[in-house]
Structure formats: structure tokens, C-alpha cells
C-alpha positions as CSV (number, residue, x, y, z in Angstrom):
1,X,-9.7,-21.6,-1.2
2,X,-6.6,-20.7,1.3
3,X,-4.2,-23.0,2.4
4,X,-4.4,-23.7,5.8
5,X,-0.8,-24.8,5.9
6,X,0.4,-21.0,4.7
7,X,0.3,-18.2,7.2
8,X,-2.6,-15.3,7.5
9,X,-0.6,-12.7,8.2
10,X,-3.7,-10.3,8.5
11,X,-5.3,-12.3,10.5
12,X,-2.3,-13.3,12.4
13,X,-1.6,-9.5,12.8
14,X,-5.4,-8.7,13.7
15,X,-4.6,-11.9,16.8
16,X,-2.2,-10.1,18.1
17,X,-4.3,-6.7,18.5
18,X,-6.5,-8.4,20.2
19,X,-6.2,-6.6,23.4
20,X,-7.7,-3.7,21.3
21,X,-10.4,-5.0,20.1
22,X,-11.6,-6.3,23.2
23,X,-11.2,-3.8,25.3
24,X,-13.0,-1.9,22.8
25,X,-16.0,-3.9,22.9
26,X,-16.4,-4.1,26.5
27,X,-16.0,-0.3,26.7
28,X,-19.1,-0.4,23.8
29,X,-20.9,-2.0,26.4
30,X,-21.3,1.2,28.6
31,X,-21.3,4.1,25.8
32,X,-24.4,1.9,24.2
33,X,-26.4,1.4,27.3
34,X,-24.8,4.7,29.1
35,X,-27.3,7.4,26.9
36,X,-30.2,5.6,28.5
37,X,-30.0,7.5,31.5
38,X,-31.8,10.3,30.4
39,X,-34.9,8.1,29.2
40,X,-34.9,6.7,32.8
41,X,-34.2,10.3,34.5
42,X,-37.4,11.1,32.7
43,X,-39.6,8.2,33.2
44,X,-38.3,8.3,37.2
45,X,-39.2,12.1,37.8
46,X,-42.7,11.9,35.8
47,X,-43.6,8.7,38.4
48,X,-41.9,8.3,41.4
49,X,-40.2,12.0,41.8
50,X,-43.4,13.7,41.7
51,X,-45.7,10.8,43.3
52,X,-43.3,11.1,46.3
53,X,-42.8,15.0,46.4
54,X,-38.9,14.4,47.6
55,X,-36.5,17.4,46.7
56,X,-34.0,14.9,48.1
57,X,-34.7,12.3,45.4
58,X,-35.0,14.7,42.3
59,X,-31.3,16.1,43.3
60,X,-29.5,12.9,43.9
61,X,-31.4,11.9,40.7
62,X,-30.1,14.8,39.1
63,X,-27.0,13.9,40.3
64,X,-26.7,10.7,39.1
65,X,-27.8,11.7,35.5
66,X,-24.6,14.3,34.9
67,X,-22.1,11.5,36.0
68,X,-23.9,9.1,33.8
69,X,-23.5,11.6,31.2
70,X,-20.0,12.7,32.6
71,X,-19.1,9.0,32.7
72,X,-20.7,8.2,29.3
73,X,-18.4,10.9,27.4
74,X,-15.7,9.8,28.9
75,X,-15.4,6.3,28.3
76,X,-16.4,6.7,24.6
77,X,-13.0,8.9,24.5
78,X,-11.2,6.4,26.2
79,X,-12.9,4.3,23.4
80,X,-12.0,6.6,20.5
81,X,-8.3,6.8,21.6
82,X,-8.3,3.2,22.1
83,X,-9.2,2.5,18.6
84,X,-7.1,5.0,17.5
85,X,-4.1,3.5,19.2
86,X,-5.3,-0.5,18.0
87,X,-5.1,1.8,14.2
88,X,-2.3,3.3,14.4
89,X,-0.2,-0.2,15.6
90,X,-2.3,-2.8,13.2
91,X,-2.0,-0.5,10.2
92,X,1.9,0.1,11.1
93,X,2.1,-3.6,11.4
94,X,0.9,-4.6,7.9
95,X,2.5,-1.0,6.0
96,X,6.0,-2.1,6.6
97,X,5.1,-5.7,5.3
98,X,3.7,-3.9,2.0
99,X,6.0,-1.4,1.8
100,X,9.3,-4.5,1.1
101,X,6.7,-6.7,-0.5
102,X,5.8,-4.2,-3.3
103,X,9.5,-3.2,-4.2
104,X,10.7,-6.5,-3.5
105,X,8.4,-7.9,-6.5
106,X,9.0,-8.1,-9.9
107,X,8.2,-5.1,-11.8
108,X,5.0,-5.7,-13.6
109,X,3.7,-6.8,-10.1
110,X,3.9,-3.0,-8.6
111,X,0.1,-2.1,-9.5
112,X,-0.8,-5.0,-7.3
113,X,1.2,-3.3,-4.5
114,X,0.3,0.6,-5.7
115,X,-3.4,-1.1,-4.9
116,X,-2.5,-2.5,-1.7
117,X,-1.2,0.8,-0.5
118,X,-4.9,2.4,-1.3
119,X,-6.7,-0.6,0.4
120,X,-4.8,0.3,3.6
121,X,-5.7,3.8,2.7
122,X,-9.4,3.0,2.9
123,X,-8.6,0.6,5.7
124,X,-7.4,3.4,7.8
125,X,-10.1,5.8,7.1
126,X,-12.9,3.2,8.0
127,X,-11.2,2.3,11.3
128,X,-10.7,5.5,12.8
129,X,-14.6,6.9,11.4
130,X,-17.5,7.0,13.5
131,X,-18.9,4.1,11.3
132,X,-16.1,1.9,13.4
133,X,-17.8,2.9,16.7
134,X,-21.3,2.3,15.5
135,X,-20.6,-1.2,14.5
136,X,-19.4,-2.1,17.8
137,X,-22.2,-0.1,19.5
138,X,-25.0,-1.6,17.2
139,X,-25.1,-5.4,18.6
140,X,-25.5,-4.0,22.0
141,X,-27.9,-1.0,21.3
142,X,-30.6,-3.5,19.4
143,X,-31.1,-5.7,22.6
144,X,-32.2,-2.1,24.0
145,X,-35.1,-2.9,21.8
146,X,-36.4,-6.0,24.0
147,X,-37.0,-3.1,26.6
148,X,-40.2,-2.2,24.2
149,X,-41.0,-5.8,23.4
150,X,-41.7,-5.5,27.6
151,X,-44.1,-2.9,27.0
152,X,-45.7,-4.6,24.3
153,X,-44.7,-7.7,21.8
154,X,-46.5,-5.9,19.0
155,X,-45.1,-2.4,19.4
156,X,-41.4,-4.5,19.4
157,X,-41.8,-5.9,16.1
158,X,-42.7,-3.3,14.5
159,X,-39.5,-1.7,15.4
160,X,-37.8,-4.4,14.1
161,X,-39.7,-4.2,11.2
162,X,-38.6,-0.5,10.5
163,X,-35.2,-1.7,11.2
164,X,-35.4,-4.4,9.0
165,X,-36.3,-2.4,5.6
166,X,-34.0,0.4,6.5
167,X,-31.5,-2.3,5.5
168,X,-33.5,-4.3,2.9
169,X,-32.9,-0.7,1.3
170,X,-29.4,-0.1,2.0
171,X,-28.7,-3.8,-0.1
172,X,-30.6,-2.8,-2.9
173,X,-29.4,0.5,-3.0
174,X,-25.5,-0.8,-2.9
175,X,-26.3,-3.3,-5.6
176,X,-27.2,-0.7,-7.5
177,X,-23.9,1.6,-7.1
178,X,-21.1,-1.1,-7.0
179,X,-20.8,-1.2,-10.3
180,X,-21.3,2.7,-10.9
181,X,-18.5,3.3,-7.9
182,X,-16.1,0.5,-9.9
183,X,-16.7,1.8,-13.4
184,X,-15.6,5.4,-11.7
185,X,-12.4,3.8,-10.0
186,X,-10.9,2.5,-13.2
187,X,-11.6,5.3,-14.9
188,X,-10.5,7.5,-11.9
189,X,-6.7,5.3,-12.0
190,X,-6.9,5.4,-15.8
191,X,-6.9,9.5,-15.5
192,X,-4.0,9.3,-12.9
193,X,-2.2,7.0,-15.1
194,X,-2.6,10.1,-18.0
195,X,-1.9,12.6,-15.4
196,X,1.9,10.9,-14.9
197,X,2.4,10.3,-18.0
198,X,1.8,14.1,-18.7
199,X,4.1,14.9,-15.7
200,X,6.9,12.9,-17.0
201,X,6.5,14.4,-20.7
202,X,5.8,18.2,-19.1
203,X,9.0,19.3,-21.0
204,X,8.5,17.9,-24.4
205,X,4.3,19.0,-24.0
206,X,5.3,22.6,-23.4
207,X,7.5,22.9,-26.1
208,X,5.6,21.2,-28.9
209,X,2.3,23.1,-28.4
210,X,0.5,19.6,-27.1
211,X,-1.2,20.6,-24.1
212,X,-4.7,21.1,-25.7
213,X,-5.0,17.8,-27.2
214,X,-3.4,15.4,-24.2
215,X,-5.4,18.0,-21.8
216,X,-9.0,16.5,-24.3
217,X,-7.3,12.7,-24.5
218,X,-7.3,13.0,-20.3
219,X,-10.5,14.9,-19.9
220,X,-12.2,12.1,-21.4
221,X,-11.6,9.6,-19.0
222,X,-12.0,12.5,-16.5
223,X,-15.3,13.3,-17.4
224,X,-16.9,9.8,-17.5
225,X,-15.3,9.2,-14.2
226,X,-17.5,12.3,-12.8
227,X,-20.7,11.0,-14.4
228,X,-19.9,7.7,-12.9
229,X,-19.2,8.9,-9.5
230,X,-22.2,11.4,-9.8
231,X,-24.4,8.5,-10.6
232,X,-23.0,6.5,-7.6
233,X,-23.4,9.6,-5.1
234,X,-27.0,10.2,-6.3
235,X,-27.9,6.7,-5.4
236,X,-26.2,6.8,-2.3
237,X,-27.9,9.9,-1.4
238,X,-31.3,8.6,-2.2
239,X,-30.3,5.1,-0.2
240,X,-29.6,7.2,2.7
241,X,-33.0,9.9,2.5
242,X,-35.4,7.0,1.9
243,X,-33.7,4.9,5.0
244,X,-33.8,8.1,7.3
245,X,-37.6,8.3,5.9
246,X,-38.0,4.3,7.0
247,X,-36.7,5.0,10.6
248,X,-38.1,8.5,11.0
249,X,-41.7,7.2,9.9
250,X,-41.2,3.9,12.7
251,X,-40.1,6.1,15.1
252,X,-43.6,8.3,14.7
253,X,-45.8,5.4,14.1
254,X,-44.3,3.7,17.2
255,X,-46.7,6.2,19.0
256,X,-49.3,5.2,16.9
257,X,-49.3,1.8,17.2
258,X,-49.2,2.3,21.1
259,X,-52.1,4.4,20.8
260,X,-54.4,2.2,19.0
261,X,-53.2,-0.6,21.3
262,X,-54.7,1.9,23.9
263,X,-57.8,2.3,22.1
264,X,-58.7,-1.2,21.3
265,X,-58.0,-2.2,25.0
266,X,-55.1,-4.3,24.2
267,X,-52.9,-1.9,26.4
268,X,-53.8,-0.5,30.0
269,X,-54.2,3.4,29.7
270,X,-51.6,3.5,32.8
271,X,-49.1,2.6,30.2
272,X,-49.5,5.5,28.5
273,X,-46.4,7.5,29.5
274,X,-44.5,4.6,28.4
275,X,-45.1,5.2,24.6
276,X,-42.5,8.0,25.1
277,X,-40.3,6.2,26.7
278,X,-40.5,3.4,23.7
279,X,-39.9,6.2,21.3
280,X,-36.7,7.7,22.9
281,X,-35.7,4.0,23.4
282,X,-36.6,2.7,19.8
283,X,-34.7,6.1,18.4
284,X,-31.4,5.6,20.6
285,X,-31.4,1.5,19.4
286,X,-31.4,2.3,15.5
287,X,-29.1,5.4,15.4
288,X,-26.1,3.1,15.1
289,X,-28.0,1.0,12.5
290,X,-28.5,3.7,10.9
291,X,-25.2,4.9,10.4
292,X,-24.2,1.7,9.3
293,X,-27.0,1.4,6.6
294,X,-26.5,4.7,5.6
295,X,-22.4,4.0,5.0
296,X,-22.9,0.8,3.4
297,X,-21.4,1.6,0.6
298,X,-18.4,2.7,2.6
299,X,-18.4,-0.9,4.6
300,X,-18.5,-3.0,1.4
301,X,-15.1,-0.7,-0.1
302,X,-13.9,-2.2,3.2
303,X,-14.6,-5.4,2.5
304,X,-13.2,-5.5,-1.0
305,X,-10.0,-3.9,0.5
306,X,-9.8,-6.4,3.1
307,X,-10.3,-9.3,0.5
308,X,-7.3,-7.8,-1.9
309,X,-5.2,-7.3,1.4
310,X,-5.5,-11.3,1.9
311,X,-4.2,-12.1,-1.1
312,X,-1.4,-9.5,-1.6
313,X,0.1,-10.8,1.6
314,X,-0.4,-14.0,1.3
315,X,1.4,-13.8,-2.3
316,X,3.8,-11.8,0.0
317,X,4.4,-14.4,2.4
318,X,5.3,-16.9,-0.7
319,X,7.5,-14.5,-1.7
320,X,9.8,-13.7,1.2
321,X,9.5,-17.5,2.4
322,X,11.9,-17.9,-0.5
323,X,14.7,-15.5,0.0
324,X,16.2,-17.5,2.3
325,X,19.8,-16.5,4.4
326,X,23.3,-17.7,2.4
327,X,26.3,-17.0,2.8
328,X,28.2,-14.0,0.8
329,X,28.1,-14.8,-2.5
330,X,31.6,-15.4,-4.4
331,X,30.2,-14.6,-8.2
332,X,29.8,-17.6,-9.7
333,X,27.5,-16.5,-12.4
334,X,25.3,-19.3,-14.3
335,X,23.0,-18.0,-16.9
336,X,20.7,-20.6,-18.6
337,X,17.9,-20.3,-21.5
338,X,16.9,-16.7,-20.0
339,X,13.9,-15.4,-22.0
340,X,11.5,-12.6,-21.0
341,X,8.6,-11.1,-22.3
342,X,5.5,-8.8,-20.9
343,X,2.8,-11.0,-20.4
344,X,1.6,-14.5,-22.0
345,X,0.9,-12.5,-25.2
346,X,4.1,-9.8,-25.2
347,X,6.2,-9.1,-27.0
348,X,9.4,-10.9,-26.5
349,X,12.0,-9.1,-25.5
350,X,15.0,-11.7,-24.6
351,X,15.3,-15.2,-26.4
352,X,17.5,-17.6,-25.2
353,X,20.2,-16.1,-23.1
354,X,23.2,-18.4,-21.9
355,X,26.6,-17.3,-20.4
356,X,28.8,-18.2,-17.8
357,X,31.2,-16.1,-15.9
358,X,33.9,-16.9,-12.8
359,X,34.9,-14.7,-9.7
360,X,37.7,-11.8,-11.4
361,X,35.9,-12.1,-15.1
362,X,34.5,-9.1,-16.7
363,X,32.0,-9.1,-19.7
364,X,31.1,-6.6,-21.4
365,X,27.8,-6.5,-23.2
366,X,27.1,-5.3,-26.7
367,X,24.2,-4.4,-28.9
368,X,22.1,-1.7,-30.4
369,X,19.8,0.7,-28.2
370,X,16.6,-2.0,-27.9
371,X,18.8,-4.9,-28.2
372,X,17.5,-6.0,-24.6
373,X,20.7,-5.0,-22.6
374,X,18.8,-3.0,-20.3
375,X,16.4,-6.0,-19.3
376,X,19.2,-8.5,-19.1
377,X,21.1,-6.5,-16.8
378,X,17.4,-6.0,-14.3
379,X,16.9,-9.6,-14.8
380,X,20.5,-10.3,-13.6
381,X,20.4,-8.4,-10.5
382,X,16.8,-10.1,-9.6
383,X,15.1,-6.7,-10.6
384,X,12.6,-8.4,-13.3
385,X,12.1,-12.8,-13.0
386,X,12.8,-14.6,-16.4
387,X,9.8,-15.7,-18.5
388,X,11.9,-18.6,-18.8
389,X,15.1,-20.0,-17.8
390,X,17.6,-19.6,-14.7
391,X,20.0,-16.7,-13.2
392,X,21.7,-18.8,-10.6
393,X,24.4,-16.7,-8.9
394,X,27.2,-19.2,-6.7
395,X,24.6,-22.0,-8.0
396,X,21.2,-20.3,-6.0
397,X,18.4,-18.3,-8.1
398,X,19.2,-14.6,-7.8
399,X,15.5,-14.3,-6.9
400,X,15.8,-16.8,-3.8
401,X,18.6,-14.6,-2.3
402,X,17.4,-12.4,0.7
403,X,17.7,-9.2,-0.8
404,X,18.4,-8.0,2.4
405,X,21.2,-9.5,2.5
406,X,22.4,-9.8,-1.2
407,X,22.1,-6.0,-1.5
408,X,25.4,-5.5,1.2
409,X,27.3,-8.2,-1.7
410,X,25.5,-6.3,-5.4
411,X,26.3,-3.6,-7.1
412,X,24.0,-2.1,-9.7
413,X,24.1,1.1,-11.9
414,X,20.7,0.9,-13.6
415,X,21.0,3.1,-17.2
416,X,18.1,5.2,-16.0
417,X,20.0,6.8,-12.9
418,X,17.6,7.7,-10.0
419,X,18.5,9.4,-7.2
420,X,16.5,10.4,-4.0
421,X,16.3,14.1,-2.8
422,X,17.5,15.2,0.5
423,X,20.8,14.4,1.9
424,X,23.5,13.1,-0.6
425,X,25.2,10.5,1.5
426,X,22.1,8.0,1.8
427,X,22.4,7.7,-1.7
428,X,25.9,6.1,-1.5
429,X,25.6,4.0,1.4
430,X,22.0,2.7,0.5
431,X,20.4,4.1,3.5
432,X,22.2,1.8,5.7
433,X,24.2,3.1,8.5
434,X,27.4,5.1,7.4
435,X,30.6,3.1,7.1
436,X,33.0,6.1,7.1
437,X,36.0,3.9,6.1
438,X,34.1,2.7,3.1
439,X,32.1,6.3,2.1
440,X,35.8,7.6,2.4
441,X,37.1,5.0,-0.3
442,X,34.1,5.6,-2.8
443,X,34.6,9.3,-2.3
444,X,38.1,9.0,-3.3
445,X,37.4,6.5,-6.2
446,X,35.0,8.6,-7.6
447,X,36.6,12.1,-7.1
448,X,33.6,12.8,-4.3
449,X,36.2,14.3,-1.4
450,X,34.7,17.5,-1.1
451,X,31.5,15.7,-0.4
452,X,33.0,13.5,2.5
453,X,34.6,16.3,3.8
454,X,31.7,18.0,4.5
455,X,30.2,15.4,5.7
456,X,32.6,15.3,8.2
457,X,33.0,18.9,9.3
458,X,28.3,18.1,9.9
459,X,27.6,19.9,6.5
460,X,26.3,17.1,4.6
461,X,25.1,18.0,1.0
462,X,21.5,17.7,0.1
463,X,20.1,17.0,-3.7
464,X,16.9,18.6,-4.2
465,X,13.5,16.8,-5.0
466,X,13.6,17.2,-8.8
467,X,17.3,16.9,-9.1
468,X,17.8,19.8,-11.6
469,X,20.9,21.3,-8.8
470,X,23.5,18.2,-9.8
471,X,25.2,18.1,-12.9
472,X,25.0,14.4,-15.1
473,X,28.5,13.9,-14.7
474,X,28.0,13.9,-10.7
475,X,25.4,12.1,-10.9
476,X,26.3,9.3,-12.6
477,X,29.5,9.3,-10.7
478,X,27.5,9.3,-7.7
479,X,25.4,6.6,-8.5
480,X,28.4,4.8,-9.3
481,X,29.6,5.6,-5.6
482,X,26.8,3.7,-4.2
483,X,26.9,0.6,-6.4
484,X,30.9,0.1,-6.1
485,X,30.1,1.3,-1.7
486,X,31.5,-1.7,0.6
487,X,33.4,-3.2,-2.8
488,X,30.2,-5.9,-3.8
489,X,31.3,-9.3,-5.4
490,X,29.4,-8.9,-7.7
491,X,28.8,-5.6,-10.0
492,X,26.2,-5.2,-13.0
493,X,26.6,-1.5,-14.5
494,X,24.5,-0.5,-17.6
495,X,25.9,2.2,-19.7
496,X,28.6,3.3,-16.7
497,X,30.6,5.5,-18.9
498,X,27.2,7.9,-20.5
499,X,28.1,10.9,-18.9
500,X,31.9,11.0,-17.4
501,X,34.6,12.9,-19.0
502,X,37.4,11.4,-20.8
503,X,39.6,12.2,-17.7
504,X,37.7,10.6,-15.3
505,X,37.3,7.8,-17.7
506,X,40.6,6.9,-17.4
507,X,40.1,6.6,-13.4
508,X,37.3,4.5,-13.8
509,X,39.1,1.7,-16.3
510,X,41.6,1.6,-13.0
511,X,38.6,0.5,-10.7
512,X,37.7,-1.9,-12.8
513,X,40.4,-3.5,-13.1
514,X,40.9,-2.8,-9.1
515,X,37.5,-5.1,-8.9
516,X,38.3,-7.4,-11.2
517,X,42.0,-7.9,-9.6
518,X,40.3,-8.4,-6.4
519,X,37.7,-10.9,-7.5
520,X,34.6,-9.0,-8.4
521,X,32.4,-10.8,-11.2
522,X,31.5,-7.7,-13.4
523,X,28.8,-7.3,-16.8
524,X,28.8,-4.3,-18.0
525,X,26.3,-2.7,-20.9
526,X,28.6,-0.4,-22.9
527,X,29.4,0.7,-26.4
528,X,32.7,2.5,-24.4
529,X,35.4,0.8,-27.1
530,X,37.8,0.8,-23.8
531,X,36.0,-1.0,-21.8
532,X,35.9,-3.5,-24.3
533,X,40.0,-3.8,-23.6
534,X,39.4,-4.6,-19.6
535,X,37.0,-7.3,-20.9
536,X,37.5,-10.9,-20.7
537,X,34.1,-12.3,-22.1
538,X,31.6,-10.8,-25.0
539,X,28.4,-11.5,-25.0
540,X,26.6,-9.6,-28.1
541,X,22.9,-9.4,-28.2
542,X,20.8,-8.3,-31.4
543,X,17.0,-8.1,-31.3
544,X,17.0,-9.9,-27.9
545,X,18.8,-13.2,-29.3
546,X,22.6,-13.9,-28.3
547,X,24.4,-13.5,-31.3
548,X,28.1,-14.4,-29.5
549,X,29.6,-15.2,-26.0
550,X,33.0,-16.2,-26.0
551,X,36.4,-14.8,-24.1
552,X,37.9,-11.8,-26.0
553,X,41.2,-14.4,-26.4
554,X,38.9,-17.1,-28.6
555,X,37.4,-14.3,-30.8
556,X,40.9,-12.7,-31.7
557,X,41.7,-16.0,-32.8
558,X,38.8,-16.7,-34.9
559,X,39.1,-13.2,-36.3
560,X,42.8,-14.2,-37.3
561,X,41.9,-17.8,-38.7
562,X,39.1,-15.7,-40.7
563,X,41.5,-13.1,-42.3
């Protein structure tokens, strides 16, 4: 059950689109009862036109009839754009709310946010489809069948009886493929998953010869997802032929039934010409019914979508309620009982982590590859959340900082360095607006000035997509641009010195200590003996337990007493 007391946002977002959605339905109004012109043009001119013989009456008529039909076209246009427009706004409302949500979560959260991402997906697709249009021209187009309920009660309900197991069919035809058309989604996103990983591992598949056997370990999955979503398709099909059989049958028998009213004297033979008319009539109400029933498979994906939309925003909202505004953080780092693991039952990866560091300390952080360095150093920058335990940074949770805000006062060099393609200077200044005075410092520090000059002469450099144009060494001293850019309080580097020369090395010990001089609380992941020199705290991990933290000062001593 929701709580009333936390915000909707979809529904708060679909409020305040209302204007859309009503103007659409009063629009529905006329392009439902608009087609019916023709059915009166025809029932007018076989009476009245040729009772009275007037050429007069059968042009203005005719007259009326094109801009009925003129008017009709284009008011569902109008229509179509306006739902188009309502689309374009509501879905651009709720993407940009997904977009921070999902990278704003912890990491083991993003396949709740990849999802949300296709539920707008199918979201969008339904709202601008014809479907969307026959929903809100259905209510109105049924009441067109009271109009044969007038010409008889009896003839009436058996179109409502035709209508009614049209759709008796489409539910029992969509219970049937749910579960065929949700068996062939997770099989569908288990074959994407195998298609990245593929991607990712292209190198190492080429070379070793393994493209045969991951291309059978993939077509597995690939080939029960077709049978699934043949199965689903064939039921669908068959939903939709035996409905169009329903409605194509009532609208036949409609004459029938008027016919042996005729016959039995329950309905005046002067009423005759009217059965036509309750067949065009009974034909014109249905058709949107009838696109409805025969997407109903497409209406329920909807609804699912809609459902997991709810509750991705309304975790959203939870989420950003707590990263509230502080003021710039000083790097008063507080790190208590931190464990993490993947899941209730995963393995555990960190055990225990405690350490705490002032404004101007630097620690560096020591164990072997798999020690847990890497996911300390995500967990400290509010990347991943704890298992267990506190990261409190100037005495707040590093998760309830606005990250908004705390990103202008962090800086992070993950050990995986990613890069975006396209122009080089968003990837130093974070995509924010350039500060020139503070690209021109980074530049400097990180032996980037021919990249700032030609930034400046309006010759920005560009990194391709795949990144295979930029050396490691520029990388890496390019991603180090952007996490020392606007000198953060507060620096977490992972492996900083992997790919630098020994003579840029040197440069970099001088920032450090530069940051550190100036009050910058630094942890840094490193086996880099140097480093260890600028270091004023060690903090060794082994198997994910803390084997040692103490200042450099304390464990000289101890090493002394021990010798």
C-alpha cells in the first residue's frame, strides 16, 4: 500500500498535464461522433432528398457532409498533435527524474533503473499509437450504440452482446500469453546480458578461437526466447482473428436479427432502411473497441510499465529527499564498522573498516589486487552504500550529501578510468560550465597546455567513442585533470600512479603535497612505494579485513621497538 504522506510524482506529473488530457478528450468528442455524417447523408437523401425532389437540399447536403468530413480530419490532427505534444512534455518530465535517479543509486540498483528506462520506452510508444486515440474515442463511440437500441431494444443488445465476447476473448487470450510474453523477456534481457558481455571480451574471443562456443552458450537463450515469443505472437494472432470473426459475424447478423423482427411483425416494414443504418452505426461504435481488444496485450505491457514506474520513483523520491543542501565540506573523514557484501547471501567483500582522517592528512591504502581497495574507495565517495556501518564526511553520511553539490567539493579517480567520447574538455570540468581559470591550472598541473590552448584559439580536441586515439598515460592524466578541477576538499584516487611516467611522477608527488599543504583530505589506493613517503596514515587491507591503520610516525616507532 502507498503512503499517502510521500509524493506521486507520476501522478503529480500526469496533474500537471492536465490541460492535455482534457483538451484531448473533448476534441474525442467530435472525431467519435464526426464519421456519423455519412450514415445520416445517406439515411437523409434515401427519405427526405428524394421524397422532396429538391436539387437545393441534396447540394447544401452535400455540402455539409465534406466539411463534416473536412472538419472531422482536422480536428483529429489537431488531436494527434495534441497528444503528441502532452507526450513529448510528460515523458520529458519523468526521463530527467530517471535519468539522476538511476546514476544517483547505488550500483547493484542500476537494473532497476536500466528497466525504468524501457518502461518509458513502452510508455512512449503506447501514448503516441493509434491505440491512445481509440481509448479516448471508445467511451464516446459506444453511446452511438443507444441510436440502435431506438430502432429496436433487441437488435441493441445483441450488439452489445457481440461486443461483449469480443472482449471476454481478448482476457482469455491475454491470460494465456502473459506468461509466454514474460518467459520471452527474461530470456530476451538474459541474451543482451551475453551479448555485452561478448562485446566487452571481443578482443580476448577473437584471439582465443572462442566465438563458436560463446556464439552456442548465447544462442541458447536466443532460441528459447524465439519459441517464447512465437508462442506469444501465435496467440495473439489468433485473439485478434477470432475477435474480428465475433464483430464481423454481429455486424452481419445485425441484419438478420432486424429482418426476422420484420418477419415476425415485431418491427414495422417502414423501418426497413433503417437496418442499414444500424449496421453502419453498430460497425463505426466497435471499431475503436476493437482496436483495443485486439492490442490488449499491448495495454496490459502498459500497465505493468506504469506499475514499475510508481515504484522506481517513489524509491526515487526517498532517495533524493535525503541528499539534502550543506555547506562545503572541510574533510573531516569518519569511517566506522564499514562492511559490504553483494546481496544478503554474497560474498563479503569488506569486514570491519574503521579510520579516521583530518583536513591536510593523506592515507595511503595498501593491499593485494582483491584485497577490497577498489570497493572501499566507491564506498567512500558514496559510489556503492555500506552493508553495514557509517562513511560520515564533516560528521554527515556521504550518501545524504546532494551530490549535486558534493561533486563541485570531490574528487575521484576510479582505477577503471572512463572517459566519454566527443570533446575533451567536458571530461575535465565534469560537464559543468568551463571555469577557464581553473581548466588553465589543471592543464598546467597535469602537463595538458597544448590542450587548453586549443581550446582557446576554438579548436577544442575531441576523444573518439571507443577511445583507442589517446594514449594511457593521457588518459589517466586526464582523468586526473578532472578529479583535482576546482582543487576538491576532498580527493579519493585509486591506483593514480598505473600509467604515468617516472617524470611526470615526480610532478604529481608536488600536487599532492600542494593539496595536502592546502588542506585537501586525500586516500589514495597505491602500491607506488613514493607515495607511501607523502603519507601520513596507513591503512592496510588483506582479504577485505583491516589489518593496520595508524600514522606513518607510530609505525616507524613500533618497527624500531621491534628490531
Amino acid at each position: 500500500m502507498e503512503n499517502s504522506d510521500k509524493p506521486n510524482i507520476f501522478r503529480e506529473t500526469l496533474k500537471s498535464h492536465k490541460s492535455y488530457i482534457y483538451t484531448a478528450i473533448f476534441l474525442s468528442i467530435f472525431v467519435a461522433y464526426l464519421p456519423v455524417a455519412p450514415i445520416v447523408y445517406m439515411r437523409t437523401v434515401f427519405g427526405p432528398v428524394i421524397n422532396s425532389q429538391s436539387f437545393s437540399f441534396l447540394i447544401w447536403l452535400g455540402a455539409l457532409l465534406v466539411l463534416a468530413i473536412i472538419v472531422n480530419g482536422v480536428l483529429e490532427w489537431i488531436r494527434e498533435r495534441i497528444i503528441l505534444s502532452g507526450t513529448i512534455s510528460f515523458i520529458s518530465s519523468l526521463e530527467e527524474r530517471i535519468f539522476s535517479s538511476t546514476f544517483e543509486q547505488r550500483a547493484d540498483k542500476w537494473n532497476e533503473g536500466s528497466k525504468a528506462f524501457s518502461n518509458m520506452r513502452i510508455l512512449r510508444n503506447f501514448m503516441v499509437s493509434p491505440i491512445s486515440g481509440a481509448i479516448l474515442d471508445a467511451p464516446f463511440s459506444i453511446l452511438l450504440l443507444l441510436v440502435i437500441f431506438f430502432i429496436h431494444p433487441l437488435m441493441g443488445a445483441f450488439s452489445i452482446l457481440g461486443l461483449l465476447i469480443a472482449f471476454v476473448i481478448g482476457l482469455l487470450i491475454e491470460k494465456k500469453v502473459q506468461p509466454e510474453q514474460e518467459n520471452a523477456a527474461e530470456l530476451q534481457n538474459s541474451a543482451r546480458r551475453e551479448l555485452n558481455v561478448l562485446h566487452n571480451n571481443a578482443l580476448y574471443c577473437n584471439s582465443m578461437g572462442n566465438l563458436p562456443n560463446l556464439f552456442n552458450k548465447w544462442f541458447v537463450n536466443q532460441k528459447q526466447f524465439l519459441v517464447y515469443q512465437a508462442n506469444a505472437t501465435t496467440l495473439q494472432s489468433l485473439g485478434s482473428s477470432v475477435s474480428q470473426v465475433v464483430m464481423m459475424v454481429q455486424g452481419s447478423m445485425l441484419l438478420g436479427v432486424g429482418t426476422f423482427l420484420t418477419l415476425i411483425g415485431m418491427m414495422s416494414p417502414s423501418m426497413a432502411g433503417n437496418l442499414i443504418i444500424a449496421k453502419f452505426i453498430g460497425a463505426l461504435a466497435i471499431r475503436p473497441t476493437m482496436m483495443i481488444v485486439m492490442a490488449w496485450s499491448q495495454i496490459i505491457s502498459v500497465r505493468f510499465a506504469i506499475a514499475d514506474l510508481k515504484k522506481f520513483l517513489q524509491e526515487a523520491v526517498i532517495s533524493r529527499q535525503s541528499g539534502i543542501k550543506l555547506p562545503a565540506p572541510k574533510g573531516n573523514l569518519v569511517v566506522s564498522d564499514v562492511s559490504f557484501q553483494h546481496g544478503e547471501n554474497g560474498k563479503k567483500i569488506l569486514d570491519n573498516i574503521s579510520f579516521n582522517l583530518k583536513p591536510g592528512n593523506v592515507c595511503a591504502v595498501l593491499g593485494e589486487s582483491g584485497a577490497g581497495k577498489s570497493t572501499l574507495a566507491k564506498i567512500l565517495v558514496g559510489y556503492n552504500y555500506p552493508s553495514k556501518g557509517s562513511v560520515r564526511l564533516d560528521g554527515v553520511s556521504i550518501g545524504s550529501w546532494n551530490k549535486k553539490e558534493l561533486c563541485d567539493y570531490i574528487g575521484y579517480l576510479p582505477q577503471d578510468l572512463q572517459l566519454f567520447g566527443g570533446e575533451l574538455i567536458p571530461n575535465i570540468t565534469r560537464f559543468k560550465q568551463v571555469n577557464e581559470k581553473e581548466l588553465e591550472i589543471v592543464c598546467v598541473k597535469f602537463n595538458l597546455e597544448d590542450i587548453f590552448e586549443r581550446y582557446k584559439k576554438g579548436e577544442p580536441p575531441t576523444l573518439s567513442d571507443d577511445l583507442f586515439d589517446i594514449p594511457g598515460g593521457l588518459k589517466q592524466r586526464i582523468a586526473l585533470a578532472r578529479a583535482f578541477y576546482n582543487s576538491p576538499n576532498y580527493l579519493v584516487l585509486d591506483e593514480p600512479t598505473s600509467s604515468l611516467d617516472a617524470k611526470f611522477e615526480n610532478k604529481f608527488l608536488e600536487i599532492i603535497k600542494h593539496s595536502k599543504d592546502r588542506g585537501a583530505t586525500i586516500i589514495i589506493n597505491t602500491h607506488n612505494k613514493r607515495i607511501l613517503t607523502m603519507a601520513d596514515y596507513i591503512l592496510a587491507i588483506k582479504d577485505g579485513r583491516q589489518k593496520l591503520f595508524d600514522s606513518k610516525e607510530n609505525i616507524k616507532k613500533k618497527m624500531k621497538l621491534s628490531l
